[in-house]
Backbone as a chain_set.jsonl record, in Angstrom:
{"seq": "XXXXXXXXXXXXXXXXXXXXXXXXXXXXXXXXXXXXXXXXXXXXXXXXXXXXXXXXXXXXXXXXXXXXXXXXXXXXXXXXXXXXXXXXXXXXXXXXXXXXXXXXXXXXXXXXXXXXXXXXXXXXXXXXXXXXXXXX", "coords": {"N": [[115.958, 124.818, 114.067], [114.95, 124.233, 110.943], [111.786, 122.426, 110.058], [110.566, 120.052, 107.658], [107.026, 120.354, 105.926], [104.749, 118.455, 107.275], [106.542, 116.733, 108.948], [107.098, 114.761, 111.223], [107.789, 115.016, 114.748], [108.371, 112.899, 116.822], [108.412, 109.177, 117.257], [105.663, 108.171, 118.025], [104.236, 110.16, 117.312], [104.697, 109.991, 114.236], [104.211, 107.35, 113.911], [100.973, 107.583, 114.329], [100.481, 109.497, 112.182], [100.886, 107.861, 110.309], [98.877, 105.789, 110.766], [96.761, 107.599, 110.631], [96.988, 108.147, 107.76], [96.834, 105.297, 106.575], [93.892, 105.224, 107.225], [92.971, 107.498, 105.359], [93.079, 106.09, 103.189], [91.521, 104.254, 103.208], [89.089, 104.471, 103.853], [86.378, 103.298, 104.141], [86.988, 101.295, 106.514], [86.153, 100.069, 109.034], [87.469, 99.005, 111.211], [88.618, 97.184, 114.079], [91.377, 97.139, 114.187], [94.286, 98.273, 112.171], [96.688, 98.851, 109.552], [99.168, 99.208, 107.532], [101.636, 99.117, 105.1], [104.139, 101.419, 103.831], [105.77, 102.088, 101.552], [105.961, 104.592, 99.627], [106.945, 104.772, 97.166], [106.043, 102.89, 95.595], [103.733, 99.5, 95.232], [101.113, 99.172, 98.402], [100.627, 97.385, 101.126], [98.017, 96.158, 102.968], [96.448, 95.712, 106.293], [93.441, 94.383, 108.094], [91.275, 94.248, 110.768], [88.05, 92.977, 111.938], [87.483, 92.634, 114.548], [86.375, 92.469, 118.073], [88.251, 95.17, 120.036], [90.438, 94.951, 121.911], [90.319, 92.314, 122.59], [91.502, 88.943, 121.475], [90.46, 88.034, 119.916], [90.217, 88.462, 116.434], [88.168, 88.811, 113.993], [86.82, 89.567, 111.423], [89.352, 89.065, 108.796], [91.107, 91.409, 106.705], [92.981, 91.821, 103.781], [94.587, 93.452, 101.829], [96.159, 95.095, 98.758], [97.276, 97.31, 97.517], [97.709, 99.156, 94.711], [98.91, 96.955, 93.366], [101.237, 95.413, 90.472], [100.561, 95.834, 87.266], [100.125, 93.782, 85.904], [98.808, 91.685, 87.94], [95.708, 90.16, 88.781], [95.137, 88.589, 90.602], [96.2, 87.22, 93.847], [98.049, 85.495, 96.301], [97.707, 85.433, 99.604], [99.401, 85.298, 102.574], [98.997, 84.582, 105.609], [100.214, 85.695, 108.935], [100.485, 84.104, 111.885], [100.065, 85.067, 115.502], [101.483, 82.856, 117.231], [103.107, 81.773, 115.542], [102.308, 80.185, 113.641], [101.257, 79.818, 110.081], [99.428, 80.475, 107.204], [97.706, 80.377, 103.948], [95.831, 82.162, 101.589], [93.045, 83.263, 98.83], [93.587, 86.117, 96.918], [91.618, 88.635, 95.565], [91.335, 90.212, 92.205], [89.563, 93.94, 92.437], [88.327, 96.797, 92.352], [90.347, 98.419, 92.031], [92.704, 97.342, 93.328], [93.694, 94.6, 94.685], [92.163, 92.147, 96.982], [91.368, 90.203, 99.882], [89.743, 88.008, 102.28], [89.721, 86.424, 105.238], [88.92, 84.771, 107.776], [90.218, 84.078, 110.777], [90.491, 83.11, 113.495], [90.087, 82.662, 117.444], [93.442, 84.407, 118.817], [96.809, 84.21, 120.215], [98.622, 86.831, 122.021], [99.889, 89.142, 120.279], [101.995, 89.956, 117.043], [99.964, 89.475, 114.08], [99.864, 89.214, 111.505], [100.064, 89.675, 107.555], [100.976, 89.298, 104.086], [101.631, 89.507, 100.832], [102.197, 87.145, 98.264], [105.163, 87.81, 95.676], [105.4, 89.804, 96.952], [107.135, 91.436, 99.136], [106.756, 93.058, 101.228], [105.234, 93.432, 104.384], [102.681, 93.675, 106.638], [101.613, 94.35, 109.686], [98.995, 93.806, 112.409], [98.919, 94.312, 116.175], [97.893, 92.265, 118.176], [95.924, 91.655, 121.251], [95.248, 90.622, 124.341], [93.206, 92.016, 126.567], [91.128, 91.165, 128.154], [91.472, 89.175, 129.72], [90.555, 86.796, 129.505], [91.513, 84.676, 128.173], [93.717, 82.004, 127.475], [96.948, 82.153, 126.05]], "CA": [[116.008, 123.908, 112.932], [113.195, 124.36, 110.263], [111.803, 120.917, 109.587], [109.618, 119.817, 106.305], [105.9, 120.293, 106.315], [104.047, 117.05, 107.558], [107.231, 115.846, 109.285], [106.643, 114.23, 112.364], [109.238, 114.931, 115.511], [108.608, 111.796, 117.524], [108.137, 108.217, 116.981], [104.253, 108.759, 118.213], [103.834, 111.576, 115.646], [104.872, 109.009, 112.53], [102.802, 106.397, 113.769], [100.2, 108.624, 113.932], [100.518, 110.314, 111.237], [100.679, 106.52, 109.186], [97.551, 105.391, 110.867], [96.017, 108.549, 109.705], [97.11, 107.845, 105.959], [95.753, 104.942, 106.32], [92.252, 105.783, 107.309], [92.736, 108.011, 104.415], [92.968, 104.963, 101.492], [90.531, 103.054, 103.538], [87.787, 104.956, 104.552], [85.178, 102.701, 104.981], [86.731, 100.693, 107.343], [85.267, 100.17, 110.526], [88.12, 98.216, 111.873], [88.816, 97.4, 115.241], [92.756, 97.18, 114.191], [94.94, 98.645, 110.985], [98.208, 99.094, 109.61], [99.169, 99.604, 106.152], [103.387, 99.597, 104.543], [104.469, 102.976, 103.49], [106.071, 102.358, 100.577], [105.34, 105.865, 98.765], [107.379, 104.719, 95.522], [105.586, 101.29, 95.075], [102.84, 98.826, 95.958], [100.962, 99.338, 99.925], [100.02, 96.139, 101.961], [97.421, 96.676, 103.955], [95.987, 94.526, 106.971], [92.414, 95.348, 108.889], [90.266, 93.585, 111.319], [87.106, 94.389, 112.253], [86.985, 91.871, 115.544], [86.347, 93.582, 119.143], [88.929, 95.85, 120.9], [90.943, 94.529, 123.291], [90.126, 90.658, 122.594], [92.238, 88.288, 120.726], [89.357, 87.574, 118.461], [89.967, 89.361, 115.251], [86.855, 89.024, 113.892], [87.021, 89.098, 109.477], [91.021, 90.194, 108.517], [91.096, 92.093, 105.382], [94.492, 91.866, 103.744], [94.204, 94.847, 100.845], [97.24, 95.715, 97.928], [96.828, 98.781, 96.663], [98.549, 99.495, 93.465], [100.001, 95.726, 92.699], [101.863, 95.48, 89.73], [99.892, 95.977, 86.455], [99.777, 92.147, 85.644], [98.47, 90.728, 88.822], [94.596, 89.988, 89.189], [94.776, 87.932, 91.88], [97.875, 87.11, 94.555], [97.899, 84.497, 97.495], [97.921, 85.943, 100.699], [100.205, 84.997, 103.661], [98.725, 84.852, 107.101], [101.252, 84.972, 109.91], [99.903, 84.515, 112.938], [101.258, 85.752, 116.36], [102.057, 81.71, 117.633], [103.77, 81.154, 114.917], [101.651, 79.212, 112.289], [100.503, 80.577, 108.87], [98.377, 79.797, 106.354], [97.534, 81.213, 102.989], [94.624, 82.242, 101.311], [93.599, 83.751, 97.86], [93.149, 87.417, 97.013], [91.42, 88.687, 93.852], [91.09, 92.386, 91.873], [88.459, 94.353, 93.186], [88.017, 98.27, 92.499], [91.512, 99.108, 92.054], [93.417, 96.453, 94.086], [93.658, 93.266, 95.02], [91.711, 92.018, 98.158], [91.283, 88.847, 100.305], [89.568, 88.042, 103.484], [89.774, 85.455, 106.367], [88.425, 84.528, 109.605], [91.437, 82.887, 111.749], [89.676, 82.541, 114.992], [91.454, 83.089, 118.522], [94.956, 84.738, 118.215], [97.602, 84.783, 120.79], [98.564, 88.117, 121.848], [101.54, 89.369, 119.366], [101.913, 90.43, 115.45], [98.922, 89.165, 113.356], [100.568, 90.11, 109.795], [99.553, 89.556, 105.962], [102.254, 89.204, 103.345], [101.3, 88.739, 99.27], [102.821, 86.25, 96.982], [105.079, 88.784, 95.33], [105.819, 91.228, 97.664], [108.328, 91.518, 100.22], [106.302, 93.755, 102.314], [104.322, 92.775, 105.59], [101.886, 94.651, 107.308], [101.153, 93.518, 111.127], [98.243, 94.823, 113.561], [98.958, 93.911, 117.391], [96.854, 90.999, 118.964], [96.167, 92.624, 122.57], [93.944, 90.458, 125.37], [92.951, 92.992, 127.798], [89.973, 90.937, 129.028], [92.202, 87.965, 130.998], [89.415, 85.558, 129.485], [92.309, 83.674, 127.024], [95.212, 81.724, 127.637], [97.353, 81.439, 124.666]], "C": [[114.675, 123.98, 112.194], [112.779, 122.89, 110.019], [110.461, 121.45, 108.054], [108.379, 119.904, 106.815], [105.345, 118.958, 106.565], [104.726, 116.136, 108.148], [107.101, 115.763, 110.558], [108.051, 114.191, 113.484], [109.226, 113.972, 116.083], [108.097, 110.756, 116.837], [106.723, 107.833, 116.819], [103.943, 109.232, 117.143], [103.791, 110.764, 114.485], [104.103, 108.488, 112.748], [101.822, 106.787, 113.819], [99.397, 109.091, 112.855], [100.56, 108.654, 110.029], [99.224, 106.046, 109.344], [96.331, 106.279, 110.445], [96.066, 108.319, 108.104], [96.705, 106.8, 105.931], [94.602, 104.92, 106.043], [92.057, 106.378, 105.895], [92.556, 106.868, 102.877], [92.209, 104.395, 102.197], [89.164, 103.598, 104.056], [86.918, 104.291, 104.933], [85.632, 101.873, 105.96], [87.007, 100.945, 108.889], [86.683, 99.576, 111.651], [88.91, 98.394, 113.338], [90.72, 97.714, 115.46], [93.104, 97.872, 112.81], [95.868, 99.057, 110.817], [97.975, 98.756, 107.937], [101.17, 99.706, 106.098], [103.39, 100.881, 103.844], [104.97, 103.209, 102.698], [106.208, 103.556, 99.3], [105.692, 105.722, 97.091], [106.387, 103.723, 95.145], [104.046, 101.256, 95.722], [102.891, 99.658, 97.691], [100.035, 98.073, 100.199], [99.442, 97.02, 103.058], [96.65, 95.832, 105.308], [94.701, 95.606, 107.955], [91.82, 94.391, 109.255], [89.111, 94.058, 111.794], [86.344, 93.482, 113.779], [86.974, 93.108, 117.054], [87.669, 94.139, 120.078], [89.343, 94.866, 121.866], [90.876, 92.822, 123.41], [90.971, 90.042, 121.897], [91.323, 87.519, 119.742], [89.168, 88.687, 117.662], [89.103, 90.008, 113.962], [87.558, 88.487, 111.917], [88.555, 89.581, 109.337], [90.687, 90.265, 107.277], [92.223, 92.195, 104.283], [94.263, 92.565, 101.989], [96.013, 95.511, 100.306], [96.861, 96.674, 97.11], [98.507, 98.862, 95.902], [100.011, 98.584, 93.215], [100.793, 96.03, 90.712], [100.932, 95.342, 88.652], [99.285, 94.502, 86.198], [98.985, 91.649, 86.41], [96.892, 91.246, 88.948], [94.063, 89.816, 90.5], [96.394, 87.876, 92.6], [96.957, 85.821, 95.638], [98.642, 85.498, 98.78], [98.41, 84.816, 101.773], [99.348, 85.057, 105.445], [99.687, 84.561, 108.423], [100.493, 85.136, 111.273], [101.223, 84.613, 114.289], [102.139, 84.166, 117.271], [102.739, 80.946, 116.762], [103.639, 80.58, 113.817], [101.746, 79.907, 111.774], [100.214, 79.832, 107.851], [98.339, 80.939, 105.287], [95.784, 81.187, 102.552], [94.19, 83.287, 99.84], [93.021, 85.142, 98.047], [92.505, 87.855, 96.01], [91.271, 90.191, 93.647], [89.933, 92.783, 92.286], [88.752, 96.013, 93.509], [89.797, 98.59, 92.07], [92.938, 97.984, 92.374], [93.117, 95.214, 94.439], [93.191, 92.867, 96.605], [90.917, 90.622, 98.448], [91.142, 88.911, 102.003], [89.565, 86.472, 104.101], [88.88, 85.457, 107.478], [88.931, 83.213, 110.025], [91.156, 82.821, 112.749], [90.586, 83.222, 116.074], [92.859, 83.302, 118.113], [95.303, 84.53, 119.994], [97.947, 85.726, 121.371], [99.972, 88.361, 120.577], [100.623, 89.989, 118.402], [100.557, 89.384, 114.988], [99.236, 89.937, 111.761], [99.832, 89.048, 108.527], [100.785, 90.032, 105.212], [101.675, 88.371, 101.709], [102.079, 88.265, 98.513], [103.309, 87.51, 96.175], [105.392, 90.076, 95.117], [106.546, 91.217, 98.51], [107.65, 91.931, 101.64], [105.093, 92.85, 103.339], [103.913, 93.896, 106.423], [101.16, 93.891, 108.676], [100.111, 94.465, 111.561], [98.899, 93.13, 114.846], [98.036, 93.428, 117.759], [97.17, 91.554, 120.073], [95.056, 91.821, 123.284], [93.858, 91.434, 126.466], [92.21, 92.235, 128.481], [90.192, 89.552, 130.087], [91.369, 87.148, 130.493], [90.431, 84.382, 128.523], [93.159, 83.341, 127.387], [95.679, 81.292, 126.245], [98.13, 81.478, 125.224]], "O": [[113.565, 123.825, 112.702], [113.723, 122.151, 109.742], [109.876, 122.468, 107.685], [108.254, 119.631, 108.009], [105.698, 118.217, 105.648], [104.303, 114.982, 108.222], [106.965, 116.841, 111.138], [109.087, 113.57, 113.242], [110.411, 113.645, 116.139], [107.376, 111.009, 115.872], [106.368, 107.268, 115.785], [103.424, 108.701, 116.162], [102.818, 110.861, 113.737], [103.051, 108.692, 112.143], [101.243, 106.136, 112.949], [98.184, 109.107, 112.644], [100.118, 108.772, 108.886], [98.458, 105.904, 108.391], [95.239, 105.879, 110.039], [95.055, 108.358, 107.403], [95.821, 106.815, 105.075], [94.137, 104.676, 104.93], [91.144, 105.929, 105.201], [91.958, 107.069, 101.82], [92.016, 103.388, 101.515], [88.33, 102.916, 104.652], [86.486, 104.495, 106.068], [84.66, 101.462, 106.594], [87.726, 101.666, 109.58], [86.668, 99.856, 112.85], [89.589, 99.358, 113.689], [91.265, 98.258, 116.421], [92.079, 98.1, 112.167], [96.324, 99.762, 111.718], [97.02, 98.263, 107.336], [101.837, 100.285, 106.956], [102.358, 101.229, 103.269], [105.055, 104.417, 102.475], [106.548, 103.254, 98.156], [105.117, 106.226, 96.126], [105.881, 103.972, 94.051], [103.379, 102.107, 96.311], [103.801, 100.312, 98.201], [98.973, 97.819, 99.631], [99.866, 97.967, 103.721], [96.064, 94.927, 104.713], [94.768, 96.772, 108.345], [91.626, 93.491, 108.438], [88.947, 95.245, 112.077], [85.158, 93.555, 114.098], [87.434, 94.249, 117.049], [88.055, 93.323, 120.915], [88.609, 94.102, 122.494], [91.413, 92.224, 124.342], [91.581, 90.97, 121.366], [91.579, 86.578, 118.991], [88.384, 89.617, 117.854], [89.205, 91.032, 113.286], [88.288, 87.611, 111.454], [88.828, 90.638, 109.906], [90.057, 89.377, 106.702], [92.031, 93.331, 103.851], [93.721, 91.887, 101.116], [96.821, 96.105, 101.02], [96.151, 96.648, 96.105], [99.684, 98.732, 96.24], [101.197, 98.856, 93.029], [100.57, 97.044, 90.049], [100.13, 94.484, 89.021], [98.093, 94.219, 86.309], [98.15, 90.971, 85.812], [96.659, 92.435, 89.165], [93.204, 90.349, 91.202], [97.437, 88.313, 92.112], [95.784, 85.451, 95.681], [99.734, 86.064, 98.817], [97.93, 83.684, 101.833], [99.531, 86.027, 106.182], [99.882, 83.43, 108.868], [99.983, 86.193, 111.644], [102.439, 84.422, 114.288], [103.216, 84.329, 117.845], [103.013, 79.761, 116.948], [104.56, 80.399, 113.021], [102.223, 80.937, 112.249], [100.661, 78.71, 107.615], [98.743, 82.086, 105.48], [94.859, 80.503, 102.991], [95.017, 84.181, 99.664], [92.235, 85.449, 98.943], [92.977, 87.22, 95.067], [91.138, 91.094, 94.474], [89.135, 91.882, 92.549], [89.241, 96.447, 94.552], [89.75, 99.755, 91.676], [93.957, 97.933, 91.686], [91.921, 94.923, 94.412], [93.922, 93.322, 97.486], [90.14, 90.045, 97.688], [91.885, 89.478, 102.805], [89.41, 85.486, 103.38], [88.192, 86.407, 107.853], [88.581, 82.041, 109.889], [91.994, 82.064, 113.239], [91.495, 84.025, 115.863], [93.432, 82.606, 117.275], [94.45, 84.633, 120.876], [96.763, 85.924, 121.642], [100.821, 87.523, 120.271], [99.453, 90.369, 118.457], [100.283, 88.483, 115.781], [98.822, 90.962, 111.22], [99.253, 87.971, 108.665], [101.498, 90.961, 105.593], [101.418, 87.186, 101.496], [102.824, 89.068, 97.951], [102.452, 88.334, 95.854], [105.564, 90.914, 94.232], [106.408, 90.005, 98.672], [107.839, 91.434, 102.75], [104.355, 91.916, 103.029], [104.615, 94.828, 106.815], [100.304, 93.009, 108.601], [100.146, 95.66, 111.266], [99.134, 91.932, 114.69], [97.041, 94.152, 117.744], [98.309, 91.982, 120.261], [93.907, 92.155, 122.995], [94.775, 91.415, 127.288], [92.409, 92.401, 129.684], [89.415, 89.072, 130.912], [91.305, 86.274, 131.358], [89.955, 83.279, 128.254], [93.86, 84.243, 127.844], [95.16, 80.467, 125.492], [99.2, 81.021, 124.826]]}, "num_chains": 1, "name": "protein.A"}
């Protein structure tokens, strides 16, 4: 079977291969987590933390729309967290896109997603305690 160039045979391989395209629109960041929607026709939601590995402290979240709709300056960002709450927060233009940061403190383990006034799309990174020091 010939496949397409850049097409990915396993589930691994895509995700992969997304978290790489990420990196690629985000270069500078450092972040300890990231995830980005894939949209290729439209808008991309993007979510990034830059808290420590393995902790449920996410440190600053970044929540980043690349190529909103011509009109929009600003948006209100969605915070879902992984216990359930959420909260909003605003976003404003900035280089290209629209961008809005937080600092939501201890998470849960789970989804940790961002969602803009707007948009449909939601972009999660995984809350992960490795270090047994948290009970949520």
């Amino acid at each position: 079977m010939r496949r397409r160039p850049g097409w990915a045979a396993s589930r691994a391989d895509r995700r992969r291969n997304r978290r790489a395209e990420c990196r690629r629109h985000h270069p500078g960041a450092h972040a300890a987590a990231s995830a980005c929607t894939h949209d290729w026709s439209g808008p991309q939601i993007c979510i990034e933390t830059d808290g420590q590995d393995g902790t449920t402290q996410p440190g600053t979240v970044t929540a980043t729309w690349t190529n909103p709709p011509k009109s929009r300056k600003s948006a209100t960002v969605y915070l879902y967290e992984p216990n359930g709450f959420s909260y909003s927060f605003k976003a404003k233009w900035s280089g290209g896109q629209i961008v809005g940061h937080t600092v939501p403190g201890l998470q849960s383990s789970g989804d940790l997603c961002v969602r803009f006034k707007g948009s449909s799309d939601k972009a999660c990174v995984e809350m992960i305690n490795r270090n047994g020091s948290f009970q949520g």
